[in-house]
C-alpha angles and dihedrals in degrees: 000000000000103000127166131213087276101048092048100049079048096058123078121227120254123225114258120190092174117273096118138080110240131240114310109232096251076061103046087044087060106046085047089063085064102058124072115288096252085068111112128203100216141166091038101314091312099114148030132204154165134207110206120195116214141178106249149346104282087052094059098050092043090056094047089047089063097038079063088045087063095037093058086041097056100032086232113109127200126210099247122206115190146176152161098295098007155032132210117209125191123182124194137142108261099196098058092029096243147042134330135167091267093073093050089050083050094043085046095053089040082059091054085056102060088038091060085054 
């Protein structure tokens, strides 16, 4: 499994209701490379996220809007911290308690996102 940015933001998540391990961290480690350089892999390799600084309130929420827009679309939601100047978004798979491809493919396409601004 070797996807870039592109590959990724091209790929649909897949419905996952548990049943399966999560990524292994040379995975993880790899997936990570294709995502912009401010994604963290946090909480043992459970977990990735991004804090993202803007100017203003409206930007924020526009920002967090969108990020829900992709989360509906794609059936895969992120826990979301904002606040006036900043958000903070972390993807992981909730039903195996880590990550799965699903959250790379969300982070990718949150990445899309910050690039169009």
């Amino acid at each position: 499994m070797s996807w870039d940015a592109q590959a990724l933001r091209e790929k649909r998540c897949e419905p996952c209701e548990g049943g399966v391990e999560p990524l292994d961290l040379e995975t993880v480690t790899r997936l990570r490379r294709s995502l912009h350089t401010d994604w963290q892999v946090v909480d043992e390799g459970r977990r990735i996220e991004r804090n993202i600084e803007f100017v203003g309130f409206s930007r924020v929420m526009s920002f967090v809007n969108a990020v829900a827009w992709i989360a509906n679309t794609e059936g895969h939601h992120p826990v979301i911290e904002f606040r006036y100047g900043g958000a903070r978004v972390r993807w992981t798979t909730h039903a195996i308690d880590g990550l799965s491809v699903n959250d790379f493919i969300c982070a990718a396409k949150t990445d899309q996102l910050l690039e169009a601004v």
